[in-house]
C-alpha positions as CSV (number, residue, x, y, z in Angstrom):
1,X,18.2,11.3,-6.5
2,X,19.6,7.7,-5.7
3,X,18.0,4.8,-7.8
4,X,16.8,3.4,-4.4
5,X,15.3,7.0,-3.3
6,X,13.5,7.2,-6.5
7,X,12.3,3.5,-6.5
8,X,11.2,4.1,-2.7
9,X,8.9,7.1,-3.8
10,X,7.8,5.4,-6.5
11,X,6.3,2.5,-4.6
12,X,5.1,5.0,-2.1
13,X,3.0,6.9,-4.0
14,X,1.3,3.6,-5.8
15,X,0.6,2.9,-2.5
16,X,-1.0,5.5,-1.5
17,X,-2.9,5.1,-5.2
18,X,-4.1,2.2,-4.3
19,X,-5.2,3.2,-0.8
20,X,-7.2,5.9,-1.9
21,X,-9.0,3.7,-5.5
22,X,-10.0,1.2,-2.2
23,X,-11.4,3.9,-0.2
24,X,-13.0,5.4,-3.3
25,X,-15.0,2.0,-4.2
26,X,-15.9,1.6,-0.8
27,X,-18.4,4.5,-1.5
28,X,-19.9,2.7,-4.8
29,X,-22.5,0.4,-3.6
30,X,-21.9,-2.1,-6.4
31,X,-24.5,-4.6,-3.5
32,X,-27.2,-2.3,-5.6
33,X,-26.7,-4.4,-8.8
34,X,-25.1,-7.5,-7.0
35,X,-26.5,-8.8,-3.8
36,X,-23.6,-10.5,-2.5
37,X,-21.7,-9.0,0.6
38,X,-18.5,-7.2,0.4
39,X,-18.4,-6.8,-3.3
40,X,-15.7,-4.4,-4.4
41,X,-15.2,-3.5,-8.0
42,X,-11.5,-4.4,-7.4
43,X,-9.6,-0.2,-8.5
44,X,-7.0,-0.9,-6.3
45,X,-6.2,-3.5,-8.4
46,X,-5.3,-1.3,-10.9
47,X,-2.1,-0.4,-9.5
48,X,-1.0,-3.5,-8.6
49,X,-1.7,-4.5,-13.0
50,X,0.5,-1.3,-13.2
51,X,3.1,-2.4,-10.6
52,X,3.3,-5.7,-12.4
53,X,3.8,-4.5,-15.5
54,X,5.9,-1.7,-15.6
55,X,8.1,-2.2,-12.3
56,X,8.9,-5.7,-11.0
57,X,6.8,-8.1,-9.2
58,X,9.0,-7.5,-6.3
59,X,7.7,-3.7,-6.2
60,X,4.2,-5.2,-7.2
61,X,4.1,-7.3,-3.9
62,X,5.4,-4.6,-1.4
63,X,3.2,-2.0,-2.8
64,X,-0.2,-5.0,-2.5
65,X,1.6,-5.9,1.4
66,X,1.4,-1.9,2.5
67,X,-1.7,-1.2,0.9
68,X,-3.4,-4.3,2.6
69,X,-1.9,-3.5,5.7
70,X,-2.9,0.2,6.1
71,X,-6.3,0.1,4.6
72,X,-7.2,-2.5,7.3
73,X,-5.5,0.1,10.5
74,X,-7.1,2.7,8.6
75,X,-10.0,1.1,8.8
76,X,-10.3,0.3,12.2
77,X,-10.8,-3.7,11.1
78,X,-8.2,-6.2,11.4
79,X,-10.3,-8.9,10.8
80,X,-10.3,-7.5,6.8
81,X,-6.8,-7.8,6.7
82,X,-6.7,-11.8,6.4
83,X,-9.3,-11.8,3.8
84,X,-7.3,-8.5,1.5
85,X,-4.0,-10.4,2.1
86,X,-5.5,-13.8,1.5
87,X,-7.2,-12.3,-2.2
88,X,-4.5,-10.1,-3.0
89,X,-1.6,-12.8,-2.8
90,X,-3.1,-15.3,-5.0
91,X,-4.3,-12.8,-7.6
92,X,-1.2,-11.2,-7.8
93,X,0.4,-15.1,-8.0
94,X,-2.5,-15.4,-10.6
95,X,-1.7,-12.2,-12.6
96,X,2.1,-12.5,-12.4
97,X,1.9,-15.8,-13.7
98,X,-0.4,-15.3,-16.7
99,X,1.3,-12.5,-17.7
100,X,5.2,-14.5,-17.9
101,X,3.3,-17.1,-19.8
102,X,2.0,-14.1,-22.1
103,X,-1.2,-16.2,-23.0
104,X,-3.8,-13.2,-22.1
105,X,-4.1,-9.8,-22.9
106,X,-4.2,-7.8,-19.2
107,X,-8.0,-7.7,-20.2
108,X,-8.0,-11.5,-19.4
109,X,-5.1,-11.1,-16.9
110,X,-7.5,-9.2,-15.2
111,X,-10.7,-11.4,-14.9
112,X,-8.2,-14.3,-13.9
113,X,-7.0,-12.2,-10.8
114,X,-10.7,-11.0,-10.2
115,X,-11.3,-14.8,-9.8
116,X,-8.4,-15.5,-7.9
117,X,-9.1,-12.5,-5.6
118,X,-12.3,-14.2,-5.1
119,X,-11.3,-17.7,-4.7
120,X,-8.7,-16.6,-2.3
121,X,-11.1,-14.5,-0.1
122,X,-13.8,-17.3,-0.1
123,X,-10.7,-19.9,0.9
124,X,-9.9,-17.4,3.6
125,X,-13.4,-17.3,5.1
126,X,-13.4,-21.3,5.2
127,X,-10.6,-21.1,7.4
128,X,-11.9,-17.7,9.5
129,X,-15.8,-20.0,9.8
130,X,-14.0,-23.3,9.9
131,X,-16.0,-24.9,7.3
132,X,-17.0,-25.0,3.7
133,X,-20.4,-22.8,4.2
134,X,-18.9,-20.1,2.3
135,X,-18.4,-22.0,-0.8
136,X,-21.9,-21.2,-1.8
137,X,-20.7,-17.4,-2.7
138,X,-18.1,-18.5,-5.0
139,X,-20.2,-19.1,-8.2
140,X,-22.3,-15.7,-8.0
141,X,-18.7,-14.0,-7.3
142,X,-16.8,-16.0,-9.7
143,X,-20.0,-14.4,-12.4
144,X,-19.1,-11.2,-10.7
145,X,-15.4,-11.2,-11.2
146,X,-16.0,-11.2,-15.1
147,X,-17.5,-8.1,-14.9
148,X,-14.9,-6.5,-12.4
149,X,-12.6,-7.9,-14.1
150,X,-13.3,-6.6,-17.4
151,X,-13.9,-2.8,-15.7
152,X,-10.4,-3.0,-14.2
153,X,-8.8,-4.6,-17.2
154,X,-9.8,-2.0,-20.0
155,X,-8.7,0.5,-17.8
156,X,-5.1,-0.9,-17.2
157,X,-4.8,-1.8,-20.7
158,X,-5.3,2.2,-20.6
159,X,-3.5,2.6,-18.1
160,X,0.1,0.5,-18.9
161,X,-0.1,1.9,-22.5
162,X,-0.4,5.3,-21.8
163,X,1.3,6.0,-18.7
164,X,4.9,5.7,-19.3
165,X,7.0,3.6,-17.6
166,X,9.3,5.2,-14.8
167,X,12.5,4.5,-16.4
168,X,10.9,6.6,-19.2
169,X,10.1,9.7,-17.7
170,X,12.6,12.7,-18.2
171,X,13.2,14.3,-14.6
């Protein structure tokens, strides 16, 4: 199989991954222990942290582009689609960046794109309600994203260490 082939496949089935972790943690109603609506624990995020680190940040991107795109046709709500594009970019920025400067284990990487997923849904609702009403949410969530954060980044320090890369597996 051509290195192209194999890196298409690749990025296909993180994909669909990610789009099944987002449909998943739509069924846990984290609202229970958090009252603040849409709260997501962030699994998808997962395999973007995995993209990141053991493919490129080009793959990392395409794979975070598809998945926001199809969950929100799959979902039936367009609307969604500027506030997962909006939180997805600048935590992958976020991420991408930490992880160059290698200042944070992918536990902190983690929070830090947890909060930046945040931040950039909250800065996308400001432009969606044209005005800074929605800046109220952004303390409790910011709280919120060091829990999430910490949930997703255990298990992608998990996952990156013993999953192997895909240069690494024998075919």
């Amino acid at each position: 199989m051509s290195t192209s082939l194999r890196r298409l496949t690749r990025c296909a089935v993180l994909t669909a991954l990610a789009l099944a972790l987002s449909v998943a943690e739509g069924l846990v109603p984290l609202t229970v222990l958090f009252p603040l609506p849409g709260l997501r624990l962030g699994l998808a995020n997962l395999v973007t942290v995995y993209a990141l680190c053991r493919l490129s940040g080009r793959d990392a991107l395409l794979i975070l582009l598809a998945r926001c795109l199809l969950g929100s046709l799959l979902g039936g709500n367009l609307t969604a689609l500027a506030f997962s594009l909006s939180g997805g970019l600048l935590a992958l920025a976020v991420m991408a960046l930490l992880l160059r400067l290698s200042c944070l284990s992918l536990f902190g990487v983690s929070i830090a794109g947890a909060a930046a997923h945040n931040t950039g849904q909250i800065l996308a609702a400001m432009v969606v309600l044209g005005g800074r009403a929605p800046l109220v949410y952004l303390p409790p969530l910011l709280f919120c994203s060091l829990v999430t954060g910490a949930v997703t980044g255990g298990v992608s320090m998990l996952l990156v260490h013993r999953v192997p890369a895909p240069g690494d597996i024998k075919s």
